[in-house]
N, C-alpha and C positions, 0 to 999 in steps of 0.2 A: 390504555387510554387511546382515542381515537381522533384524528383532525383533519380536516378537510384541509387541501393545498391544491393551488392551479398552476395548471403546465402553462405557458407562455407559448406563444407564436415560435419562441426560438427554442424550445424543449426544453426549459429550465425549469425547475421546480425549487419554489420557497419552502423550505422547512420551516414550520409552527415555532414561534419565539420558544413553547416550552420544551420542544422536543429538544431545540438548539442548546437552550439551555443544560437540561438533562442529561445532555450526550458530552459536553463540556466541548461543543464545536469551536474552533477559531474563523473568520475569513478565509483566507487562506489554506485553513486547515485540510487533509486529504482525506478523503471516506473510500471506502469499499462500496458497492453496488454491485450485488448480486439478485439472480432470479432461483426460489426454489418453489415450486409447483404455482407458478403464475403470480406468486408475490416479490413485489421489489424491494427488497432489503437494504438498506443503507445503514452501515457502522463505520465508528473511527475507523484511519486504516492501523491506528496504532495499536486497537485492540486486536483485530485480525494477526497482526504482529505478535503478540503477544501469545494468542489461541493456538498458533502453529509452532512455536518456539519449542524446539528439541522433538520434530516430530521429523526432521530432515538428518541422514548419517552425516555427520561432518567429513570430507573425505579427508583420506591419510594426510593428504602435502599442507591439510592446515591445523591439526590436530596441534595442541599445547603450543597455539599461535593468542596473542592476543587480538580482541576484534579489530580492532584500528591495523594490526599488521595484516591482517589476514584480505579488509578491506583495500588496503593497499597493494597487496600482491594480484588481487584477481581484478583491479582496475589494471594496474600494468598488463600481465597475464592478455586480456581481453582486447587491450589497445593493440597492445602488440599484432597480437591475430588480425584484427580487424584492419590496420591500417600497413603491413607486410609489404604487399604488396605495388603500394601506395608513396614506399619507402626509397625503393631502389631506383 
Protein backbone atom coordinates (compact mmCIF):
# COMPACT_ATOMS: atom_id res chain seq x y z
CA UNK A 1 0.00 0.00 0.00
CA UNK A 2 0.92 3.49 -0.66
CA UNK A 3 0.48 7.08 1.24
CA UNK A 4 1.42 10.31 0.63
CA UNK A 5 3.34 12.26 3.71
CA UNK A 6 4.80 15.88 3.99
CA UNK A 7 8.25 16.72 5.03
CA UNK A 8 7.84 20.01 7.19
CA UNK A 9 10.04 23.24 6.97
CA UNK A 10 11.94 21.30 9.83
CA UNK A 11 12.56 17.80 7.95
CA UNK A 12 10.24 15.90 9.67
CA UNK A 13 8.02 13.45 8.36
CA UNK A 14 4.51 12.25 9.61
CA UNK A 15 4.02 8.73 9.18
CA UNK A 16 0.23 7.77 7.77
CA UNK A 17 -1.84 6.71 11.07
CA UNK A 18 -2.02 3.23 9.17
CA UNK A 19 1.36 2.56 8.44
CA UNK A 20 1.92 3.58 12.45
CA UNK A 21 -0.32 1.49 13.28
CA UNK A 22 0.89 -1.64 11.27
CA UNK A 23 4.41 -1.22 12.27
CA UNK A 24 3.06 -1.25 16.16
CA UNK A 25 5.15 2.30 16.35
CA UNK A 26 5.30 3.94 19.98
CA UNK A 27 6.08 8.07 20.34
CA UNK A 28 9.01 7.60 21.51
CA UNK A 29 9.57 4.60 19.80
CA UNK A 30 13.22 4.29 17.73
CA UNK A 31 13.25 3.27 13.95
CA UNK A 32 15.87 2.51 11.67
CA UNK A 33 16.09 4.77 8.41
CA UNK A 34 18.01 3.60 5.81
CA UNK A 35 18.67 4.32 1.87
CA UNK A 36 18.74 1.21 -0.59
CA UNK A 37 18.81 2.27 -4.37
CA UNK A 38 17.22 5.82 -3.62
CA UNK A 39 14.40 4.64 -1.31
CA UNK A 40 14.00 5.49 2.30
CA UNK A 41 13.14 2.83 4.41
CA UNK A 42 11.94 3.12 7.81
CA UNK A 43 11.59 0.04 10.34
CA UNK A 44 11.36 -0.71 14.04
CA UNK A 45 14.76 -0.59 15.27
CA UNK A 46 13.55 -3.49 17.26
CA UNK A 47 13.06 -5.51 14.31
CA UNK A 48 16.47 -4.60 12.79
CA UNK A 49 17.59 -6.10 16.15
CA UNK A 50 16.18 -8.99 15.78
CA UNK A 51 17.30 -9.39 11.71
CA UNK A 52 20.84 -9.28 12.69
CA UNK A 53 20.74 -11.40 16.04
CA UNK A 54 23.53 -14.21 15.89
CA UNK A 55 24.93 -12.81 12.64
CA UNK A 56 27.91 -11.13 14.88
CA UNK A 57 30.95 -13.81 16.67
CA UNK A 58 30.41 -13.25 20.15
CA UNK A 59 34.12 -12.69 21.22
CA UNK A 60 35.97 -15.21 23.67
CA UNK A 61 35.90 -12.71 27.16
CA UNK A 62 31.92 -12.87 26.82
CA UNK A 63 31.16 -16.28 25.63
CA UNK A 64 28.75 -18.45 28.43
CA UNK A 65 28.18 -14.73 30.11
CA UNK A 66 24.79 -13.89 30.62
CA UNK A 67 23.50 -10.67 28.60
CA UNK A 68 22.85 -8.36 31.63
CA UNK A 69 26.59 -9.53 32.69
CA UNK A 70 28.06 -9.13 29.46
CA UNK A 71 26.12 -5.64 29.10
CA UNK A 72 27.81 -4.68 32.11
CA UNK A 73 31.25 -5.59 31.55
CA UNK A 74 31.80 -3.69 28.25
CA UNK A 75 29.89 -0.49 29.72
CA UNK A 76 32.67 -0.75 32.38
CA UNK A 77 35.40 -2.08 29.83
CA UNK A 78 34.31 1.25 27.59
CA UNK A 79 34.17 3.89 30.45
CA UNK A 80 37.06 2.83 31.62
CA UNK A 81 39.12 3.45 28.23
CA UNK A 82 37.23 6.53 27.54
CA UNK A 83 37.52 8.42 30.61
CA UNK A 84 41.62 6.97 31.78
CA UNK A 85 43.00 9.56 31.23
CA UNK A 86 40.60 11.89 32.59
CA UNK A 87 41.17 9.93 35.93
CA UNK A 88 44.52 10.68 36.97
Amino acid sequence: MTYSATITSKRQLTIPIMLYKQLKLEKTRKVIVSVENGIIKIQPALNFVNQVAGSFEMPDKYKNMDIDKIIKTAKESYFKEKFKNKLS
